[in-house]
N, C-alpha and C positions, 0 to 999 in steps of 0.2 A: 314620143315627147318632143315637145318643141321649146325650145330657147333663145332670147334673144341673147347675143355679146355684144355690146356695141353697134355697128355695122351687119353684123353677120346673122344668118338664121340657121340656129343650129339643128340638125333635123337628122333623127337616126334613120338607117339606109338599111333594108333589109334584102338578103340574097338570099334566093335558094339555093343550096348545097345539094349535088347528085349524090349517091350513092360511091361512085366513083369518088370524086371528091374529100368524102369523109372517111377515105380508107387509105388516103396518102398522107403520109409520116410527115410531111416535111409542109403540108398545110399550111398549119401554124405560124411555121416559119415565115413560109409566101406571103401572108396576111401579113402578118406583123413585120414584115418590109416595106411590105406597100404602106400600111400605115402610116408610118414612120415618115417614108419619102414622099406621101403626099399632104403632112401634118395632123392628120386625123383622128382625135382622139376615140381609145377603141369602145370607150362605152356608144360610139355614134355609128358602130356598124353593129347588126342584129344578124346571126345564122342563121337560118331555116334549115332544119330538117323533116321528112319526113319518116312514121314510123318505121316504113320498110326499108327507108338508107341506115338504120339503126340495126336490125335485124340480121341482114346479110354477114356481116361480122364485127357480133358486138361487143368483142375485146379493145379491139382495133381501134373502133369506131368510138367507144367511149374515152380509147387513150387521145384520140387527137381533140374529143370536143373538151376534155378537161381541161386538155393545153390551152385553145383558144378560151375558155372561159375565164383561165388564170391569168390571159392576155388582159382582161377585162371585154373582154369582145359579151355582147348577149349574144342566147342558142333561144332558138324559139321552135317547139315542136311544132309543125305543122299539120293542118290537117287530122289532128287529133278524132280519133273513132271508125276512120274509115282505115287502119292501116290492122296490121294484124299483132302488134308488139304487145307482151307483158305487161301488169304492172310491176312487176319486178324490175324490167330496163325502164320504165318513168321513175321507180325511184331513182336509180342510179345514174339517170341525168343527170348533168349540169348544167340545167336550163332555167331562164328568166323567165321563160310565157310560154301558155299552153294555147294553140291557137283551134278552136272549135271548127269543125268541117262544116261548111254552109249545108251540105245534106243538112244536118242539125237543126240546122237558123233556121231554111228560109218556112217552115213549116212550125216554127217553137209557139207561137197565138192558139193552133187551133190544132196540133196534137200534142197529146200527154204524153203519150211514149217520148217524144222529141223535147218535150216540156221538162220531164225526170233526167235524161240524159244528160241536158244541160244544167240546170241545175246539179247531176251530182259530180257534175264534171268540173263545174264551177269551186264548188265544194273540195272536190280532190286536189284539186290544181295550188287553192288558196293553202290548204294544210301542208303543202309540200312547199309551199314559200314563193310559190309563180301566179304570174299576170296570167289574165283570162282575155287571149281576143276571141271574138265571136266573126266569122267570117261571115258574109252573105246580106251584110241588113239591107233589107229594102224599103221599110218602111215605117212610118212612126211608131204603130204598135209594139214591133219587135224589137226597135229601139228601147221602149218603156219598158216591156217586158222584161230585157236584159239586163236593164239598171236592175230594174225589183229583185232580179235573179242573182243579181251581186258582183256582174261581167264588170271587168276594168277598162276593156275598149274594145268599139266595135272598128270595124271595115265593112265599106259595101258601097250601092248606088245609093242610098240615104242621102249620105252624107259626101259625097262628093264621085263625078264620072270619072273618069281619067281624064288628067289634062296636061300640057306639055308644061314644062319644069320653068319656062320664061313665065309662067301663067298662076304660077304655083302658089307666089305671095300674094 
């Protein structure tokens, strides 16, 4: 999401989180100093994890993302379908977005298998109370498609390359 304040453009910031990362107690803590000392409010940073950083130990790993979620920080699963996790640990997430693996995307026009997954993945994600990104769009179709399919936002070469942060507005 983007927002104007005045002057400023407010624009959440997503990081991936390693494995390592999400299995250190004192995370929480790190972020929400940094936050703090560089005035950032925490709904404008997004976590990324991936299934497999959940996995490895996911006592651990669900205590510190509940903390940063309670921060107000958003968790956004990554990479969704290519990891090997539960539905069991998506329910017990603490997460704002389900973000679909471009395997998925770049193929969702013209396979049905690709076409069902997203779709019910879309479906699962909205039931549990999270945003659908679709990673991968390349191109109008799949764009279309995804609206039809009920995605909440894409990512990809569609809709914009990478460009340097001066370049951004």
């Amino acid at each position: 999401p983007t927002r104007r304040s005045s002057d400023l453009l407010e624009l959440r910031v997503s990081v991936n989180l390693s494995m390592r990362n999400v299995r250190e107690t004192n995370l929480p803590d790190t972020i929400e100093s940094l936050l703090a000392q560089h005035r950032v409010p925490p709904h404008l940073l997004c976590c990324e994890i991936t299934e497999s950083a959940v996995m490895g130990d996911p006592e651990r790993t669900l205590q510190v993302l509940n903390r940063l979620f309670a921060l107000g920080v958003h968790i956004a699963v990554d990479d969704y379908g290519t990891g090997y996790a539960s539905l069991s640990y998506l329910k017990r997430l603490p997460a704002n977005e389900l973000k679909i693996d471009r395997a998925f995307v770049q193929h969702v026009t013209t396979d049905e298998a690709d076409q069902a997954i997203v779709r019910s993945t879309v479906n699962l994600a909205h039931s549990l109370g999270m945003c659908v990104v679709a990673e991968g769009v390349e191109d109008q179709a799949t764009w279309d498609l995804l609206e039809t399919l009920g995605c909440d936002i894409a990512q990809g070469y569609y809709l914009s390359r990478p460009i340097l942060a001066q370049d951004l507005e």
